[in-house]
SEGU-981831 format. One record per residue (C-alpha): x, y, z. Coordinates in nm, 3 decimals. Example, Ala and Ser with C-alpha at 12.3 -4.5 7.8 and 13.67 -1.06 7.14 Angstrom:
2
- u|v|w
- 1.230|-0.450|0.780
- 1.367|-0.106|0.714
***
This chain:
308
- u|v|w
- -2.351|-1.671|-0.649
- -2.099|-1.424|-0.613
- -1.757|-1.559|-0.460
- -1.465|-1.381|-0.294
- -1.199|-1.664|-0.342
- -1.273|-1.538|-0.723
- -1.122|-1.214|-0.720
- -0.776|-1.189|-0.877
- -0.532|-0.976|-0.623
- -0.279|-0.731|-0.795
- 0.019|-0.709|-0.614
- 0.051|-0.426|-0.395
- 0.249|-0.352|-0.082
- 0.098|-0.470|0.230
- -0.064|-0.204|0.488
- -0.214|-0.248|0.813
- -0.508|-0.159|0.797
- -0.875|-0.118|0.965
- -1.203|-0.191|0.864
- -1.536|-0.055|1.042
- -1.860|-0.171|0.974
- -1.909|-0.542|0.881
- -2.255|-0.498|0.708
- -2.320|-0.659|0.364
- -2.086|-0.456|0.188
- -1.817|-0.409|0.470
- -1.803|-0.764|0.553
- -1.699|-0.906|0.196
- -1.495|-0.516|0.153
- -1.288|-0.636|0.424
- -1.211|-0.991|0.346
- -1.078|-0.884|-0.016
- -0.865|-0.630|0.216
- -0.758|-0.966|0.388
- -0.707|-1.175|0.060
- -0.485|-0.930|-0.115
- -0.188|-0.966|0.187
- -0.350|-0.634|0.400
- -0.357|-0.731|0.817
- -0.705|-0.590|0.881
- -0.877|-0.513|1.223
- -1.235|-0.502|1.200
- -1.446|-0.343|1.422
- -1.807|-0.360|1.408
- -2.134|-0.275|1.663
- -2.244|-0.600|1.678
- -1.937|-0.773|1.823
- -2.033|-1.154|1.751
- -2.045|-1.071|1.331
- -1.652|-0.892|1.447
- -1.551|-1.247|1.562
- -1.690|-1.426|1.277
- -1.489|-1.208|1.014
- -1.173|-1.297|1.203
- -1.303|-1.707|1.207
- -1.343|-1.699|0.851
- -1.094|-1.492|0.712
- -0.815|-1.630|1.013
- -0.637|-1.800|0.666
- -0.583|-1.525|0.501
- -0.198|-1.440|0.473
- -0.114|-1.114|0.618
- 0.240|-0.972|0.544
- 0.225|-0.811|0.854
- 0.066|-1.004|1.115
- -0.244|-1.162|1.209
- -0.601|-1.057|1.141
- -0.841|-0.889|1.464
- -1.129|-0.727|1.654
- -1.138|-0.448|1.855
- -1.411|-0.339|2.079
- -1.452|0.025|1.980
- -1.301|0.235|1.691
- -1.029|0.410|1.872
- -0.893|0.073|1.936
- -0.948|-0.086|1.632
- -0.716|0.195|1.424
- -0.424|0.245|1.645
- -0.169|0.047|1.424
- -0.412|0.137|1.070
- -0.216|0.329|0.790
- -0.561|0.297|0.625
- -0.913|0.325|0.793
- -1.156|0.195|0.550
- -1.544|0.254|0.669
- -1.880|0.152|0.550
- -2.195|0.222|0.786
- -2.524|0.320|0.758
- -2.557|0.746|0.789
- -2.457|1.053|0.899
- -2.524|0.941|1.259
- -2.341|0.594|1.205
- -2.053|0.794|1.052
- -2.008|1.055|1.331
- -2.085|0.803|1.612
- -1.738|0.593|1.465
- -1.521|0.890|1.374
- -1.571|1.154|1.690
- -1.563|1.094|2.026
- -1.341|0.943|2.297
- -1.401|0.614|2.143
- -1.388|0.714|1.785
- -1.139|0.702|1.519
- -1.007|1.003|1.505
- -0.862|0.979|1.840
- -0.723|0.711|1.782
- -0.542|0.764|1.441
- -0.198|0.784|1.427
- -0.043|1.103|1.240
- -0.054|1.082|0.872
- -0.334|0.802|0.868
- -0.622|0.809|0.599
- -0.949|0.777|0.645
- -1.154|0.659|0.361
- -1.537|0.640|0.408
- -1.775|0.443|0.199
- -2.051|0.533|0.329
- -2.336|0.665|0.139
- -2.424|0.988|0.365
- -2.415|1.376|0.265
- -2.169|1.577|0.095
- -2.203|1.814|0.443
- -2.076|1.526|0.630
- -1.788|1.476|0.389
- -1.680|1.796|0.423
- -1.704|1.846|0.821
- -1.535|1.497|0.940
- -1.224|1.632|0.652
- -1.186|1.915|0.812
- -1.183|1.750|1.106
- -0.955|1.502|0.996
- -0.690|1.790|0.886
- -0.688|1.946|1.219
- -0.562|1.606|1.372
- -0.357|1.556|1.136
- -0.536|1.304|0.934
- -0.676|1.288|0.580
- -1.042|1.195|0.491
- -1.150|1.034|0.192
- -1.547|1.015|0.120
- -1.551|0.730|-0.106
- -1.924|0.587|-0.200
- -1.952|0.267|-0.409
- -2.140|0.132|-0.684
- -2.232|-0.202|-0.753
- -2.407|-0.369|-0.459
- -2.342|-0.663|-0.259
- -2.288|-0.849|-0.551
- -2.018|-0.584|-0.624
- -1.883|-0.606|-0.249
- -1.894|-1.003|-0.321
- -1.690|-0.996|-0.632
- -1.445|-0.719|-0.550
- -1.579|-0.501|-0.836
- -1.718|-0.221|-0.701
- -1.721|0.145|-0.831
- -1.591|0.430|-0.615
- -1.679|0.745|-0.611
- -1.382|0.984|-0.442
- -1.358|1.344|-0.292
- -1.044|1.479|-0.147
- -0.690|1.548|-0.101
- -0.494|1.414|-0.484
- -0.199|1.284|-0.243
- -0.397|1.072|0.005
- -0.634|0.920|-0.274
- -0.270|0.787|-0.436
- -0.189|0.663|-0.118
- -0.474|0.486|-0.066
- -0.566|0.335|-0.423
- -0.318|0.044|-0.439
- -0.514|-0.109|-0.130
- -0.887|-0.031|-0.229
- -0.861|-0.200|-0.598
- -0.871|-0.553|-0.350
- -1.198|-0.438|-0.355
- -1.266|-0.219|-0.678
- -1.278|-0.180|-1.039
- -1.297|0.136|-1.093
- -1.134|0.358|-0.795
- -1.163|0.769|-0.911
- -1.120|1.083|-0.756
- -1.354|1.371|-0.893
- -1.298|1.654|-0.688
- -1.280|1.822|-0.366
- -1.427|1.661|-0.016
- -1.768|1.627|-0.079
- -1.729|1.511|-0.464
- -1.769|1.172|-0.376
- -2.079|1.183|-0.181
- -2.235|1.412|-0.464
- -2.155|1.167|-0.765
- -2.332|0.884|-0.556
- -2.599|1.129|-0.574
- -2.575|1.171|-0.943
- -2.563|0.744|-0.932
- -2.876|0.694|-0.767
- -3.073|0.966|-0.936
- -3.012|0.766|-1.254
- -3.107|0.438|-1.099
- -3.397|0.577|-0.982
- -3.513|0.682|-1.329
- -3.430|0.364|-1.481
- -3.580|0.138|-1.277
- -3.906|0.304|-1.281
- -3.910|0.297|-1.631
- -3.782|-0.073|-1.671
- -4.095|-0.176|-1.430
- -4.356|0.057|-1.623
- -4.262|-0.139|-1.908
- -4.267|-0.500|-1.771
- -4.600|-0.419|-1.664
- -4.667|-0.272|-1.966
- -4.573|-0.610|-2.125
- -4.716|-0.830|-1.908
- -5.093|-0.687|-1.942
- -5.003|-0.679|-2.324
- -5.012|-1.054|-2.307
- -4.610|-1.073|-2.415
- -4.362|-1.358|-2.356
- -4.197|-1.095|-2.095
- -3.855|-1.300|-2.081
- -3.820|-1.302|-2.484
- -3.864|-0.956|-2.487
- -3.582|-0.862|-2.282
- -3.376|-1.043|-2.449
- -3.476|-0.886|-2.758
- -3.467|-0.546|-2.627
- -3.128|-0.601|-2.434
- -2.959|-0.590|-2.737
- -3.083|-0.246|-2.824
- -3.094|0.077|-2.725
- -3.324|-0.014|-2.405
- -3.029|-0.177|-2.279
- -2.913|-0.129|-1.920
- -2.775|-0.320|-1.598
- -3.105|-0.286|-1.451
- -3.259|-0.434|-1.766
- -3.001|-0.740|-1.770
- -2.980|-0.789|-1.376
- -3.355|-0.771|-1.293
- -3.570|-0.772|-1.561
- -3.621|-1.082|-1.602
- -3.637|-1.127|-1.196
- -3.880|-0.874|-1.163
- -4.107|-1.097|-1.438
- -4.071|-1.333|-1.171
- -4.171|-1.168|-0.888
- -3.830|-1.212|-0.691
- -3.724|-0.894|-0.489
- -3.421|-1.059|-0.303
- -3.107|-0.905|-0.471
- -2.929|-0.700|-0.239
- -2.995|-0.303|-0.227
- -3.338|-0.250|-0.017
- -3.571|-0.043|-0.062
- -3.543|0.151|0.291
- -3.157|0.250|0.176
- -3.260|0.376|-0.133
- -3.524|0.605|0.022
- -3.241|0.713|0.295
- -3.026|0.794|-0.068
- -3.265|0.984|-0.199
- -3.325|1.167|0.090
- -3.001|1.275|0.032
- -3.067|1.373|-0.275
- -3.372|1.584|-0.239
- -3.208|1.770|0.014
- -2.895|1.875|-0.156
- -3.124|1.988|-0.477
- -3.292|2.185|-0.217
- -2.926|2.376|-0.154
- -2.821|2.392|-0.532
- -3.185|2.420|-0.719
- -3.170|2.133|-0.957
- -3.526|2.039|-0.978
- -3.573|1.658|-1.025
- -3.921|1.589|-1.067
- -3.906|1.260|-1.164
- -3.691|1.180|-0.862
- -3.912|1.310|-0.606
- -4.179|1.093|-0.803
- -4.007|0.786|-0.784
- -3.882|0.880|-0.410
- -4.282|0.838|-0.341
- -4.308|0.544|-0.503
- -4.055|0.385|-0.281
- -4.289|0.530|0.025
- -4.570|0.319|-0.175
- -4.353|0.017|-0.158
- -4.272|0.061|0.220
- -4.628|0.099|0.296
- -4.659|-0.234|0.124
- -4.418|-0.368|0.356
- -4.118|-0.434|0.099
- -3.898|-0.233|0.307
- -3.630|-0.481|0.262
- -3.755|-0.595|-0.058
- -3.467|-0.441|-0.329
- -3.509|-0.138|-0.545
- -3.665|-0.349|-0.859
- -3.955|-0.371|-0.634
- -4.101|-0.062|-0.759
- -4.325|-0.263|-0.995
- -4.533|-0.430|-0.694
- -4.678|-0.120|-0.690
- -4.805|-0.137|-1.046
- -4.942|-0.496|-1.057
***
């Protein structure tokens, strides 16, 4: 199992910042912030899960001061160099950014904030702008990697904005990163999670077509992955849940109802640009398949219930 105390910090200088949203990839997200010297105030919707971040992370050594909770955004970023965010949509975003209670009024000059969020490159682009005009910078900054990712510190991000504010920000997000990249403009970000999950999409389908493949073909499923995973079949879906889809075990982070919210997403900026992903919009049924089957919180390896 995946273990924060495991994560080796590189020094940095210490900021104080915020965190908002304390889901399964906020929560850990935030306690690296913690671990690497950072004085973090979290804010979350669900208060109670704010007060157990500060209980567990309370021995964390802050260079700065002591770790907290606020009860809405604005008051959870009034100190924050940083802002670091990670909720659920579009909505979730705008309902923590504008606002009387949000974090943009609350922001001090100069502050960044950097969303990880998987939402739309539209949203990207409107809460930066609206950042600049307070005098703020906005970073849309998607991850890779999953909870186990979140867990480890090793996630992959995905950046769009301003060159000067990514710098400013990178020494802090490596507590939770591996790779931390800027690829563009506002909106890059979002649209190179897109490219992410469009390819994990693909792959997963195909990885459970051919388990099930192999498994009515009478074959020692297991030994075959191991032979194949050392070919050119190889993939992280192939080493990280082959074998667990064999087993029938759908339990390993990313579920099924995100995925379909991602590739929502998706389908609706190819709409704007014409790329026509066929296979995509396949799979995206699929996934309705699996919901229907109630595995809407089963993860996205699931996709081979529907072929058994």
């Amino acid at each position: 199992m995946p273990n924060i105390n495991d994560k080796t910090y590189e020094p940095s200088p210490a900021y104080s910042v915020a965190f908002l949203g304390l889901g399964v990839m906020g929560y850990p997200m935030a306690g690296h912030l913690a671990r690497a010297g950072h004085q973090v105030t979290v804010y979350n919707r669900t208060a109670s899960k704010s007060v157990a971040w500060c209980e567990e992370f309370k021995s964390a050594s802050s260079q700065l001061g002591t770790h907290s909770h606020a009860p809405t955004p604005r008051e959870a970023v009034l100190a924050a160099d940083i802002v670091f965010c990670c909720v659920g949509n579009d909505a979730d975003l705008r309902s923590v950014t504008l606002g009387a209670d949000g974090a943009f009024a609350g922001m001090k000059p100069g502050a960044i904030f950097v969303d990880h969020t998987t939402a739309s490159a539209d949203i990207a682009r409107e809460l930066s702008a609206a950042a600049v005009a307070r005098g703020l910078q906005f970073i849309d900054a998607p991850v890779s990697g999953g909870q186990a990712g979140a867990q480890n510190g090793m996630l992959t991000v995905m950046c769009g904005g301003d060159a000067t504010a990514f710098e400013a920000v990178k020494p802090a997000a490596m507590a939770f990163s591996r790779a931390f990249t800027l690829l563009g403009e506002s909106g890059s970000g979002q649209l190179a999670k897109m490219v992410n999950q469009i390819c994990i999409a693909g792959l997963v389908q195909g990885l459970s077509e051919a388990v099930a493949f192999g498994q009515r073909a009478g074959l020692d499923m297991n030994q075959v992955l191991d032979v194949i995973g050392k070919g050119a079949a190889q993939s992280w879906q192939l080493d990280n849940r082959g074998k667990t889809m064999v087993a029938d075990q759908f339990e390993f982070g990313f579920a099924v109802d995100w995925m379909r919210k991602d590739l929502g997403l998706v389908l609706d900026e190819a709409k704007r640009n014409g790329a026509r992903l066929p296979v995509t919009a396949l799979v995206d049924q699929f996934y309705a398949d699996v919901q229907v089957m109630g595995g809407n919180r089963w993860d996205t390896s699931s996709l081979i219930k529907r072929l058994k």
